[in-house]
VOVEXDO-19092 format. One record per residue: residue number from 1; residue in three letters; x, y, z of N, C-alpha, C in turn. Coordinates in steps of 0.1 Angstrom, whole numbers, plus 2048, in hexadecimal, padded with zeros to 3 digits. Layout:
<recs>
+-----+---------+------+------+------+-------+-------+-------+------+------+------+
! num ! residuo ! n.c1 ! n.c2 ! n.c3 ! ca.c1 ! ca.c2 ! ca.c3 ! c.c1 ! c.c2 ! c.c3 !
+-----+---------+------+------+------+-------+-------+-------+------+------+------+
! NUM !     ALA !    X !    Y !    Z !     X !     Y !     Z !    X !    Y !    Z !
...
+-----+---------+------+------+------+-------+-------+-------+------+------+------+
</recs>
This chain:
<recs>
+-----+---------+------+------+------+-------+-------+-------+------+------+------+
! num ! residuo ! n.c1 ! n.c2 ! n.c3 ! ca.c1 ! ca.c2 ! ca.c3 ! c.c1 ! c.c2 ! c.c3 !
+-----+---------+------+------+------+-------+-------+-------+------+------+------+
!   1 !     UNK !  9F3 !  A66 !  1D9 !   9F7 !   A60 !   1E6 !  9F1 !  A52 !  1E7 !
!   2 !     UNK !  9E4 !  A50 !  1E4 !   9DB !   A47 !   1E3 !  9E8 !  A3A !  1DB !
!   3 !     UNK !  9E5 !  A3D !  1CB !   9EC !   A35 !   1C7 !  9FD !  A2F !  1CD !
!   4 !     UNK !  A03 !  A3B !  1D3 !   A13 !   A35 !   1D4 !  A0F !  A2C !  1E2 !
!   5 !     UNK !  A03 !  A30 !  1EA !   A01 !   A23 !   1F4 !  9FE !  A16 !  1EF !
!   6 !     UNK !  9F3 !  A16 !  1E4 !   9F1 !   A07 !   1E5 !  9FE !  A06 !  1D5 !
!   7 !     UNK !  A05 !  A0A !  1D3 !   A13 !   A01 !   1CA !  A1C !  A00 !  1D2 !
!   8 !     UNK !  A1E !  A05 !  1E0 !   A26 !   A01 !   1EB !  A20 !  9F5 !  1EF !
!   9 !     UNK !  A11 !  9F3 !  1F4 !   A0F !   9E6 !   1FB !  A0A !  9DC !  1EE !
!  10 !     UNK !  A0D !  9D9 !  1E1 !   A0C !   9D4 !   1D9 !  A1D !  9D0 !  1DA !
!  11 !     UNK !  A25 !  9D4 !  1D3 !   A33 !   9D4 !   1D5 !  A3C !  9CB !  1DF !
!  12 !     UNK !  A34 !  9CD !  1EA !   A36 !   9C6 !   1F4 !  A34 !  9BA !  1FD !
!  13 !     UNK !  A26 !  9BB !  1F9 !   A1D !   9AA !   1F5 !  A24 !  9A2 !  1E9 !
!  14 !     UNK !  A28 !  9AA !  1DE !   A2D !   9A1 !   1D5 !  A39 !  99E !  1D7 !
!  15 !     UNK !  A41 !  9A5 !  1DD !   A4F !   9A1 !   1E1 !  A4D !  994 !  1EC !
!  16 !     UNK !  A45 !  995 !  1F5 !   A46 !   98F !   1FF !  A40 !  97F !  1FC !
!  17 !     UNK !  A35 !  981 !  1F4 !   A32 !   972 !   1E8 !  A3F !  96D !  1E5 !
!  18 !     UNK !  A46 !  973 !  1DA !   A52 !   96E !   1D6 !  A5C !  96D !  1DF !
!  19 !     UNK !  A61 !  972 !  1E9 !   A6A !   969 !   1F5 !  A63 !  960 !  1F7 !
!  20 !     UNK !  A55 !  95D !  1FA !   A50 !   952 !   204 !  A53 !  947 !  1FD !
!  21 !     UNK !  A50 !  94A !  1ED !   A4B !   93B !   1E6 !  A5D !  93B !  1DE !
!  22 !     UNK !  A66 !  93D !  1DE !   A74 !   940 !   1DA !  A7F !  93E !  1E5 !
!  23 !     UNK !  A7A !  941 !  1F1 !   A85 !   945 !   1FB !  A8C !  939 !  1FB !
!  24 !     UNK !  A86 !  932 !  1FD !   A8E !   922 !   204 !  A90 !  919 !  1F6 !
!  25 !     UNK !  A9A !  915 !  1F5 !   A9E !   90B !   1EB !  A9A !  8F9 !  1EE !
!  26 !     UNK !  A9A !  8F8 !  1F9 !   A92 !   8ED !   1FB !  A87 !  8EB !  1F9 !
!  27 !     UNK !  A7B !  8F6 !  1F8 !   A6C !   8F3 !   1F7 !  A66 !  8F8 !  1ED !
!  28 !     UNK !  A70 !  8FD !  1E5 !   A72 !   905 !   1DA !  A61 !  902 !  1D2 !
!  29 !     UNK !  A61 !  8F2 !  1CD !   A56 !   8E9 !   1C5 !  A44 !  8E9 !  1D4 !
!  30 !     UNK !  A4A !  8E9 !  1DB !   A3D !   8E4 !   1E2 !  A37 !  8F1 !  1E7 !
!  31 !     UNK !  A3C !  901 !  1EA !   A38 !   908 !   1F3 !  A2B !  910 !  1E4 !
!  32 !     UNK !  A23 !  913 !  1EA !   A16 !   913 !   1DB !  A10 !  923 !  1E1 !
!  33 !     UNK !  A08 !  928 !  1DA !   A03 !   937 !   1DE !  9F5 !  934 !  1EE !
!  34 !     UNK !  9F1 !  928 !  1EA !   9E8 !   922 !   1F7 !  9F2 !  924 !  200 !
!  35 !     UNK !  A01 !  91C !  205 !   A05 !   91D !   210 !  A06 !  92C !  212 !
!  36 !     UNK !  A06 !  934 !  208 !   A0B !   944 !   20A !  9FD !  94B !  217 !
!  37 !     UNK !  9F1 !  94B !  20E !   9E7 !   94A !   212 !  9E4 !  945 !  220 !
!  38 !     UNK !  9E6 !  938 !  221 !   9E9 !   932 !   232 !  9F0 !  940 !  23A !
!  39 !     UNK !  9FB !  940 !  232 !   A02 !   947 !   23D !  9FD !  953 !  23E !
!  40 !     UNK !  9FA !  95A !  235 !   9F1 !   96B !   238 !  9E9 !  966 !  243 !
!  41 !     UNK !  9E5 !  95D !  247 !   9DA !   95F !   250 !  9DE !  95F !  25E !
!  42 !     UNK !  9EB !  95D !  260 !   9F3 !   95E !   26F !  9F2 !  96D !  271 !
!  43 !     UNK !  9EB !  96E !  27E !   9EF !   97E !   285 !  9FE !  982 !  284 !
!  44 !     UNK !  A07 !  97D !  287 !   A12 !   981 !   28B !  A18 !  983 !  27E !
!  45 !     UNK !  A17 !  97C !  270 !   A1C !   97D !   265 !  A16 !  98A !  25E !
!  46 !     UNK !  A0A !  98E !  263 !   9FD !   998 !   25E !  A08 !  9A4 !  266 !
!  47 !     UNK !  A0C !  9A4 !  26E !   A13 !   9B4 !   274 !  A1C !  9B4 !  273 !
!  48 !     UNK !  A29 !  9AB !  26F !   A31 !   9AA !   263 !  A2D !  9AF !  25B !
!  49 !     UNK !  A25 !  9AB !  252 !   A23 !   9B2 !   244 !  A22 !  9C2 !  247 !
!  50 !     UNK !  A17 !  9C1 !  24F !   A17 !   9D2 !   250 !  A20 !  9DC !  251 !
!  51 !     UNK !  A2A !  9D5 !  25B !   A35 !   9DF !   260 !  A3A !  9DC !  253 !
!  52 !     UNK !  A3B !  9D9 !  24D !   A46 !   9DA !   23D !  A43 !  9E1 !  235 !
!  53 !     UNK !  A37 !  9E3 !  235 !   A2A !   9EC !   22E !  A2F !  9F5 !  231 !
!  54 !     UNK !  A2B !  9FD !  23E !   A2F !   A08 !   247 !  A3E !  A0C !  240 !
!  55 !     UNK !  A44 !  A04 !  243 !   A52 !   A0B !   244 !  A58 !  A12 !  234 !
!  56 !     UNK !  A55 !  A07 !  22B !   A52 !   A0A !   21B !  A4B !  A19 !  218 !
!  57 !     UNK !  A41 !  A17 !  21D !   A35 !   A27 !   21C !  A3C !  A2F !  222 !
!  58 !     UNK !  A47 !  A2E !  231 !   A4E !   A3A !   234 !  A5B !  A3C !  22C !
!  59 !     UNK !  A60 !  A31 !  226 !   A6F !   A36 !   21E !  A66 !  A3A !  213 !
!  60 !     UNK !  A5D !  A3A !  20E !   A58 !   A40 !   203 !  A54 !  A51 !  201 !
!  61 !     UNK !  A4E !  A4F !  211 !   A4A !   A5F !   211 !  A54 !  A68 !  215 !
!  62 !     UNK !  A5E !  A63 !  216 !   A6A !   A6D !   21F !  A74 !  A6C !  213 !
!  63 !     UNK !  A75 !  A65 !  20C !   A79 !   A60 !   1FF !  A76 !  A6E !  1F8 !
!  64 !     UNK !  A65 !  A70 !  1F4 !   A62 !   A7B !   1EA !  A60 !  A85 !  1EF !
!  65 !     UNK !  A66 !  A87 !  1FC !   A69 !   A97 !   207 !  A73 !  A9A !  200 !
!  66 !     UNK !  A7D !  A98 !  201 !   A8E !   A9B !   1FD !  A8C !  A9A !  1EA !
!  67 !     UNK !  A89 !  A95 !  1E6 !   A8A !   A92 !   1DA !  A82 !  A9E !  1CE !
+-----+---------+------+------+------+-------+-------+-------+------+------+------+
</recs>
């Protein structure tokens, strides 16, 4: 259980890197893992992440109910 949580919030941070620094085609060259870092530090971005976390860990566990 341990492990399928933190490859859920690993999975997810890394997905969420690669939109941030990929998403936009205009900033494509300038946006750097520092700006990423900036942004982890916004409250509001921080409960975002979570709730994606959350929601990932529940299609997962309801996922390997049925399965």
């Amino acid at each position: 259980m341990i492990k399928t949580l933190v490859f859920n919030i690993l999975l997810v941070i890394t997905f969420e890197v690669f939109m941030f620094l990929n998403g936009q085609k205009k900033y494509r060259g300038y946006v750097t893992l520092k700006h990423y870092i900036l942004t982890l530090k916004m409250p509001i971005y921080q409960k975002v992440l979570m709730m994606k976390i959350l929601i990932v860990s529940f299609i997962t566990v309801i996922l390997n109910e049925f399965i």
